[in-house]
Every structure is written in structure tokens, then in C-alpha cells.
C-alpha positions as CSV (number, residue, x, y, z in Angstrom):
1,X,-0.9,11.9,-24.1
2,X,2.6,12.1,-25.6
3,X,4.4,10.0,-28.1
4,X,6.1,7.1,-27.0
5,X,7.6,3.4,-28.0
6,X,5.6,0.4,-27.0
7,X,7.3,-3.0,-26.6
8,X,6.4,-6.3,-25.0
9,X,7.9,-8.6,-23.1
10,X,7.1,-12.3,-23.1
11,X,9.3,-13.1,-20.5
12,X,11.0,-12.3,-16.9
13,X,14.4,-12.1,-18.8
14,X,13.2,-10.2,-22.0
15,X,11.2,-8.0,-19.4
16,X,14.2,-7.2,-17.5
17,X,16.6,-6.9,-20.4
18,X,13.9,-4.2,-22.1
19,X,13.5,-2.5,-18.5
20,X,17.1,-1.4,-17.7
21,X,16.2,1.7,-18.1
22,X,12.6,1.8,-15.9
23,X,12.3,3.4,-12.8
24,X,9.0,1.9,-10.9
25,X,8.0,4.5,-8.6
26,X,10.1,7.2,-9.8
27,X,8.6,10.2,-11.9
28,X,10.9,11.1,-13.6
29,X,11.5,7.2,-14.9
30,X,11.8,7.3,-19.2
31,X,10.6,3.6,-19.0
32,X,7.9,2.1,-17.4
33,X,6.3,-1.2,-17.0
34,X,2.8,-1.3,-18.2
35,X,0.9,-4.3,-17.0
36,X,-3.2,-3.4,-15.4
37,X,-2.5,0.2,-16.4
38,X,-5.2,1.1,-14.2
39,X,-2.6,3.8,-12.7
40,X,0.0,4.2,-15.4
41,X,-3.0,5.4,-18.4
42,X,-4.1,7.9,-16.4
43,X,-1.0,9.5,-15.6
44,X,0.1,9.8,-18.8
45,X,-3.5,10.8,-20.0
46,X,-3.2,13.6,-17.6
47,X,0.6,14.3,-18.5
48,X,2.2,14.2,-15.4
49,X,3.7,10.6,-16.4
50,X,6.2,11.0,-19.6
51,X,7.5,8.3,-19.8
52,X,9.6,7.9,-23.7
53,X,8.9,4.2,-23.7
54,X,6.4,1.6,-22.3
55,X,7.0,-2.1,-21.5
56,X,4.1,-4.1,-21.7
57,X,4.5,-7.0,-19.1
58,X,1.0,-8.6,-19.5
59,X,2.0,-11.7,-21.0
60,X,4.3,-12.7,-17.8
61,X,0.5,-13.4,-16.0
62,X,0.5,-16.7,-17.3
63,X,3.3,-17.9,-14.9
64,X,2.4,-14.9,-12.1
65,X,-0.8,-14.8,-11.1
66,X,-1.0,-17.9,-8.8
67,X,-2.7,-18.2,-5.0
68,X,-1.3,-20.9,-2.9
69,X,-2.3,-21.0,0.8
70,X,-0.6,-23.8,2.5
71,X,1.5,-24.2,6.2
72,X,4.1,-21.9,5.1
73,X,1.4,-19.0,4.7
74,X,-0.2,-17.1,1.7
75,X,2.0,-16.5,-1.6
76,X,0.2,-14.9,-4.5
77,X,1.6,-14.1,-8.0
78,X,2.1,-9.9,-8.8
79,X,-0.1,-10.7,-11.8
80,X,-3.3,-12.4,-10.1
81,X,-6.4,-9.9,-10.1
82,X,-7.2,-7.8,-7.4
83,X,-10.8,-9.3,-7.5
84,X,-9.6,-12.9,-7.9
85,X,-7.5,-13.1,-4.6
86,X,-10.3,-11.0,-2.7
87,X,-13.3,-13.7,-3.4
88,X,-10.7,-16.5,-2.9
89,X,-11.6,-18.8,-0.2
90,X,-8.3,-19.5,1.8
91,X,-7.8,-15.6,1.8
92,X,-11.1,-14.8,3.2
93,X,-10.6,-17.9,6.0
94,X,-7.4,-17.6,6.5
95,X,-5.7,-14.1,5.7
96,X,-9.0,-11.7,6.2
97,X,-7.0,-8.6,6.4
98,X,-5.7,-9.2,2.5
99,X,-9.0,-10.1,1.6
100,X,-11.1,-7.0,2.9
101,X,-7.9,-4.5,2.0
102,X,-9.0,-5.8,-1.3
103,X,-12.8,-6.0,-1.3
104,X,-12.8,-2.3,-0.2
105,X,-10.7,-1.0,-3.2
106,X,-11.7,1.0,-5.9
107,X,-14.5,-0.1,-8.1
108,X,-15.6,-4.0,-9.1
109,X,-14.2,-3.1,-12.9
110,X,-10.9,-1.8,-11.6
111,X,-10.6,-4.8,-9.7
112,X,-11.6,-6.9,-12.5
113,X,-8.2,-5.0,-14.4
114,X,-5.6,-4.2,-11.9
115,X,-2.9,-6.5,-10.7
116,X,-1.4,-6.7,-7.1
117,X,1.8,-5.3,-8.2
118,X,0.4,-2.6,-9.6
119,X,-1.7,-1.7,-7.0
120,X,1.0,-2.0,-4.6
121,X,2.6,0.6,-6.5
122,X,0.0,3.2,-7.3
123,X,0.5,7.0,-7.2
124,X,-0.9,9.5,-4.8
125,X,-3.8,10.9,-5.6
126,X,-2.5,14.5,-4.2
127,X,-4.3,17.4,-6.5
128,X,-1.1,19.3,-6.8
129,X,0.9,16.0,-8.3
130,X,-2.4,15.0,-10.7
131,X,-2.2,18.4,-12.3
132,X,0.3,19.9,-14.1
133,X,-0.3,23.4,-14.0
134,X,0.7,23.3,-10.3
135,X,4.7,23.6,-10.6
136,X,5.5,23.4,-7.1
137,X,5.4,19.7,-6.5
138,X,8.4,18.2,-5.8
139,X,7.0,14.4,-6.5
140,X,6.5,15.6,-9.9
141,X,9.1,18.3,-10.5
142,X,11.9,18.0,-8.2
143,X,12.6,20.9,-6.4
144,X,10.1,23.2,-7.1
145,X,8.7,22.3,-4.0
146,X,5.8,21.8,-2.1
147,X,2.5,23.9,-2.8
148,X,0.1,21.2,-0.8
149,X,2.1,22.9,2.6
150,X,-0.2,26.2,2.1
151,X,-2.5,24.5,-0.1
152,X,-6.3,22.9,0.6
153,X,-4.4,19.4,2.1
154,X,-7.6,17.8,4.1
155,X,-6.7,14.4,2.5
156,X,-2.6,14.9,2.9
157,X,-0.5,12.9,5.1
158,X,0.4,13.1,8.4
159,X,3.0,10.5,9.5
160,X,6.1,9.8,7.5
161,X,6.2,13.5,5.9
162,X,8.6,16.4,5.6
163,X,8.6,19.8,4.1
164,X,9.0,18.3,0.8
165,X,5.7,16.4,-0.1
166,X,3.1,15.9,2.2
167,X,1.4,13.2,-0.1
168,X,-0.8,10.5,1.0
169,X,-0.2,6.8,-0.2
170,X,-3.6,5.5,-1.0
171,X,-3.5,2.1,-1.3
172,X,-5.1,-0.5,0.9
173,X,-3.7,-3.9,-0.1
174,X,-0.2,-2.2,1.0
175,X,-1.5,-1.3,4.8
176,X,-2.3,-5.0,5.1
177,X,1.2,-6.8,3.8
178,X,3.1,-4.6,5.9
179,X,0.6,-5.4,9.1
180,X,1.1,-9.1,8.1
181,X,4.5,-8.4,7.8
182,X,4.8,-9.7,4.1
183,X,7.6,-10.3,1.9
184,X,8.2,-9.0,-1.8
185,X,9.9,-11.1,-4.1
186,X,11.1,-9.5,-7.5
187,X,13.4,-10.1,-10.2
188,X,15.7,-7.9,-11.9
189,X,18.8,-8.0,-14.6
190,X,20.6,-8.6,-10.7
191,X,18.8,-11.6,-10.2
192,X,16.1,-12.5,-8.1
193,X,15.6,-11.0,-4.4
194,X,13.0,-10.5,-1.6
195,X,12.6,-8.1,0.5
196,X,10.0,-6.9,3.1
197,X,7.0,-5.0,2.1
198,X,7.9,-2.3,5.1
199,X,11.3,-1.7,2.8
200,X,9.6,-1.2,-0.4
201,X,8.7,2.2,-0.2
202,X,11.4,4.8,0.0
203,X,11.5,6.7,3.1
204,X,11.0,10.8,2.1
205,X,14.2,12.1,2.6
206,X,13.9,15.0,0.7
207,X,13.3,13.1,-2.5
208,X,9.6,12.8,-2.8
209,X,10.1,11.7,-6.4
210,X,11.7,8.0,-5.7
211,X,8.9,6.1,-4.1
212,X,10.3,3.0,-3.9
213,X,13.3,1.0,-3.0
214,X,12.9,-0.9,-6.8
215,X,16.5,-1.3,-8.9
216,X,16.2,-0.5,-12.5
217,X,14.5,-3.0,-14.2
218,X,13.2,-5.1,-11.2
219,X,9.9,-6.5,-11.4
220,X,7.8,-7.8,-8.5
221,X,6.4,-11.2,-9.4
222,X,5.3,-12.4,-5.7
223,X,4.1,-11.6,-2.3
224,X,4.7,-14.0,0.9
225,X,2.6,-13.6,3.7
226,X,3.8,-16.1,6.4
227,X,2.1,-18.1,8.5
228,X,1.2,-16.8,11.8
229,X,-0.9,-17.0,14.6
230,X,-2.5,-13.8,14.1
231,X,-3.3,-14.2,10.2
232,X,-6.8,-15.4,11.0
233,X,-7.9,-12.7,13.4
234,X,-7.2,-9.8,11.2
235,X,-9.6,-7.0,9.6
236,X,-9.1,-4.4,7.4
237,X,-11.1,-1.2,8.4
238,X,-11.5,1.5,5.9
239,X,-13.2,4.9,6.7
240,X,-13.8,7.0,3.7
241,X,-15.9,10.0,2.5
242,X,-18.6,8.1,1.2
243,X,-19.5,4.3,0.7
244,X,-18.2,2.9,-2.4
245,X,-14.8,3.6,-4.7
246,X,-13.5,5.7,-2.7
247,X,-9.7,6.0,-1.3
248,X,-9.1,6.5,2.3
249,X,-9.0,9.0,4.9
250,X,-8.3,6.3,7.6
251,X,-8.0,3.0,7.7
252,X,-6.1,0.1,10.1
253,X,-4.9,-3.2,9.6
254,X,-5.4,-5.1,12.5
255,X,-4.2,-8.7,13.8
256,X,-4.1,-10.1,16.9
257,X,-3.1,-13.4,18.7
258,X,-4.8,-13.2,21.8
259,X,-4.0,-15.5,25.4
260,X,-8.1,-15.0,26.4
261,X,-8.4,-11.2,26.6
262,X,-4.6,-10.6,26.8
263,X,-2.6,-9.5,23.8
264,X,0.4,-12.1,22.8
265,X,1.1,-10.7,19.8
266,X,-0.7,-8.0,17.6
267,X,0.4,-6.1,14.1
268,X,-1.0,-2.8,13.0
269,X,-1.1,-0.9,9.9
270,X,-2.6,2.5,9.1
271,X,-3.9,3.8,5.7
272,X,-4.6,7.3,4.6
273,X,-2.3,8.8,7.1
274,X,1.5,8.4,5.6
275,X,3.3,9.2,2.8
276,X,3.6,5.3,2.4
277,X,2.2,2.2,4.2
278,X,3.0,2.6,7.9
279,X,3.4,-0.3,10.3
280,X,3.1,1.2,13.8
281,X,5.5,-0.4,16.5
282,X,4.6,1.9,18.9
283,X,1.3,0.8,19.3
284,X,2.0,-2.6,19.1
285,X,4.2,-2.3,21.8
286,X,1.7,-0.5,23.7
287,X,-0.4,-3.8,24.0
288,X,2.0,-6.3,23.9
289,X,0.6,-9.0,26.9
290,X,-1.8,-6.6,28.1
291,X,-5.5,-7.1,28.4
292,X,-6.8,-5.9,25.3
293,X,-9.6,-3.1,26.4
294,X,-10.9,0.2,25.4
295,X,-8.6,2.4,27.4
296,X,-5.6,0.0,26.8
297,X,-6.7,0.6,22.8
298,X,-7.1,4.2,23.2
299,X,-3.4,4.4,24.8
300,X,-1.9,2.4,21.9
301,X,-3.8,4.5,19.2
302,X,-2.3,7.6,20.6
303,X,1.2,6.3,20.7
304,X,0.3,5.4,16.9
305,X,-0.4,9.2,16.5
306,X,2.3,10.7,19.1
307,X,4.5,11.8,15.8
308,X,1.9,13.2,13.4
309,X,2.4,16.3,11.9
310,X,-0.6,18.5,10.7
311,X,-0.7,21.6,8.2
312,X,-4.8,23.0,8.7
313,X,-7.2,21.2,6.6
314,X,-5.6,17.7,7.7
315,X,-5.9,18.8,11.8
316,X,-8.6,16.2,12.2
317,X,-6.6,13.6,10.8
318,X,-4.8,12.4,14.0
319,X,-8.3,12.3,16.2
320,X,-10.0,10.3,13.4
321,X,-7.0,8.2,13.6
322,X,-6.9,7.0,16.3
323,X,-10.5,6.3,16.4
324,X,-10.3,4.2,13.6
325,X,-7.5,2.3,15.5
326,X,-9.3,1.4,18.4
327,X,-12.3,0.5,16.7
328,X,-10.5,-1.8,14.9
329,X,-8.8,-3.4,17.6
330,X,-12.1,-3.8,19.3
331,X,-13.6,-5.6,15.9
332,X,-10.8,-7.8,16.0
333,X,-11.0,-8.9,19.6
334,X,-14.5,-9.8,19.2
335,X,-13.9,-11.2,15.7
336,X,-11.6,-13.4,17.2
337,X,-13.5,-14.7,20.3
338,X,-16.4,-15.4,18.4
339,X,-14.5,-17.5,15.6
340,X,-12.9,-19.7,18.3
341,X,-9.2,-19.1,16.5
């Protein structure tokens, strides 16, 4: 790990006057916020993360790690534990999606440490980014380009990418506050601001190194899931390699407001397919007031999958897909019947 000034801040406005200079979800960023450091650490252990300065914004958990679940919908502080808001009861009832996105994360000590805007925020865990002695990575060193495109990429993306980064985003809390369609809130030497979780992440555009849509300085303190009729019959499914702290290959967030067996509404999310979280409208659209069944699923899933973009080792990615989308789908409907929502 390389030198670098520490600081503290014991407030939003000390954090934000200290962090004009930070770039959340950019690289190259000289400052960075440090609050779980369950990601940050082990960048800069493995020196791919340089950043000349660290911001520690711990001590702002004492006004942002709240849960409140009330008409209006879910709204949970940036601070509050991962592990806290996935045992909490009016998430598990009401918001099952967020909970199981969360119960299915990493390990019970990382949990135990990370924060939700951190985890929103995590980096790929692409090979070629994690180590250094791969140049050609144009997340970590802009330009050099892409050596995942030739590479062993069973685990890279295959929705959202171009030729300069094929990375997946790994997170699963993220899949499910897009399905959910959940709002950010963040605060900033601008001022305070929300936005939607589907505009957080930075579209690739040739600049795989900017990850996020975050102005210098910003800090998320907040996320807002409204109230809707299809909050309660939502799951989070998560297919993975093995059992236990493990990130995903596939994974859907599914929620559905059902008229008997025929969709009214329904919002999907897929994990371990795109460079970032990616709500799928096409599939959605698929089923809208349709009866929800097996074939109807499988032609949604595919329409989920109809722009995916394969480079050899990641060919099975689409097929598993779409599996896990239907399977979901199908959970959810019977989830749903059975709870009498």
C-alpha cells in the first residue's frame, strides 16, 4: 500500500468541503471516501487504487444509518449495515427483494462491516482490473485497453458492454433498487439531490474508468424505495459457483403485481450479466397484462437477452440467463399466490 493523508470528517459539510477533490467510482480519483472499507482496503492493498488522500466518513453513521418503512415506502440511511437492514423485519415483510439481495452477499463478517453506500459502489471483481501487472485494462489505465476481450472472461459481462471493458458489476443490493425502481439521495458542496438508482452508474461510453454519475465530493446518505404494489411479491435469486460468499454469475430481481394469474405490473433486474445494474424493459414489456406462465416467462427472458454480446468463455452466459429469469418469475408467482398479497 502506498503513502497517503488520512483525514476525518465529522460532518456532511466538513465531508463535502474535504471531498472536492474525490471521485467515487472513478480510478483514477486522488481522494476517496473511506467509510466500511470493505472494497476501498483492498484496492489499495493490491495497488490498483492510489488514491493521495483518504476521507474517513465513519463518523457521519450516527445521523445515516436509519430504516424507516412507512406508507411512502422503504428509506434507509447510506450508513446502516448491510446485515442490519437484511434481518430487519419490515424489509423481510415488506421489501423481500432488498432483504434477500442482502442475505445473499458476501460473508456474515463483511456484512457485519460494509455499508449500503458502499456496497452500492463496489468495484468489479474482473482479474485483469485486480492485478496490476495486466496493463491493458482500460478501467484501471485508460487507454491501454481491454485484455479481458481475448482473455479467460467466463465471469465478464454481457449486456451493457463495448470493446472497452467487458467488466461485470457484482453487486446484489444494486440489481434490486433498480428493479424497485429506487431513488438515491446524496449530498454534495452543490447541495443536496436525488436521483434514480438506474442513473447512478455511468453508461460505458468508451470510458470504463468513470463508473458513476457522482459530482466531486457528493456523498450518498439515503436510498428511497417507494411504495408499490409489487414491493411485497419480490425475490432476489442469486446463482453462483458455489453456496456461500460468492459473487454472481446470474441473478434476477423480480416483482410482480399480479390481477389472478395475469401480470399488471412487474420490474426486473439482472445481476452478473452487465457492466452495471441492469433493469430490463424489454422483458417487462413482454408480460405486461399477460398471463404469467412458463412459455410467456421464457419469451420475456429472451427479450431480456435479445442484446447480449459474448466473447468465448462467457457463451453460456445468455442461456443461464435467461433461466434464471424465468425461474424467478415462476418463484415469484407462486410466492405471491401463496402469501395472499
Amino acid at each position: 500500500m502506498r503513502p497517503f493523508a488520512f483525514e476525518r470528517a465529522d460532518d456532511l459539510a466538513q465531508a463535502a468541503r474535504l471531498g472536492t477533490g474525490t471521485g467515487q467510482g472513478q480510478t483514477d480519483a486522488k481522494t476517496q471516501y473511506l467509510a466500511g472499507g470493505t472494497t476501498l482496503i483492498d484496492l489499495m492493498k493490491l495497488d490498483v487504487l492510489r488514491p493521495e488522500r483518504v476521507i474517513d466518513i465513519g463518523p457521519l453513521r450516527r445521523s445515516h444509518d436509519f430504516i424507516d418503512v412507512d406508507p411512502a415506502g422503504l428509506y434507509v440511511g447510506a450508513f446502516a449495515k448491510m446485515s442490519v437492514v437484511a434481518t430487519h423485519p419490515g424489509v423481510i415483510e415488506g421489501y423481500p427483494a432488498i432483504a434477500e439481495s442482502l442475505q445473499l452477499a458476501a460473508s456474515a463478517q463483511l456484512r457485519n462491516m460494509a455499508t449500503l453506500g458502499g456496497n452500492v459502489l463496489q468495484r468489479t471483481r474482473c482479474a485483469y482490473f485486480r492485478d496490476p501487472t495486466w496493463n491493458a485494462c482500460n478501467k484501471r489505465n485508460p487507454g491501454s485497453g481491454c485484455a479481458a476481450l481475448k482473455g479467460y472472461n467466463r465471469n465478464h459481462a454481457v449486456l451493457g458492454v463495448d470493446d472497452s471493458c467487458i467488466a461485470q458489476y457484482p453487486g446484489d443490493f444494486a440489481v434490486a433498487l433498480v428493479a424497485l425502481e429506487a431513488q438515491v439521495d446524496l449530498t454534495g458542496p452543490q447541495g443536496p439531490r436525488r436521483l434514480s438508482m438506474e442513473s447512478l452508474h455511468a453508461p460505458l461510453d468508451g470510458q470504463p474508468h468513470i463508473e458513476t454519475t457522482l459530482r466531486p465530493g457528493e456523498i450518498i446518505t439515503g436510498f428511497l424505495v417507494p411504495a408499490a404494489a409489487w414491493n411485497r411479491r419480490s425475490l432476489y435469486l442469486k446463482v453462483r459457483d458455489r453456496t456461500s460468499y460468492e459473487f454472481a454469475i446470474s441473478s434476477a430481481a423480480v416483482a410482480l403485481d399480479l390481477d389472478g394469474e395475469s401480470v399488471r405490473q412487474v420490474r426486473i433486474g439482472l445481476g452478473g450479466m452487465a457492466y452495471r445494474p441492469w433493469r430490463s424493459t424489454e422483458a417487462e414489456h413482454s408480460l405486461m397484462g399477460k398471463v404469467l406462465t412458463e412459455a410467456n416467462a421464457e419469451i420475456a427472458a429472451a427479450a431480456a437477452l435479445n442484446d447480449a454480446k459474448t466473447h468465448g468463455d462467457n457463451d453460456y452466459k445468455p442461456e443461464l440467463a435467461r433461466r434464471t429469469l424465468v425461474r424467478a418469475l415462476l418463484q415469484a408467482k407462486s410466492k405471491s399466490l401463496t402469501a395472499g398479497a
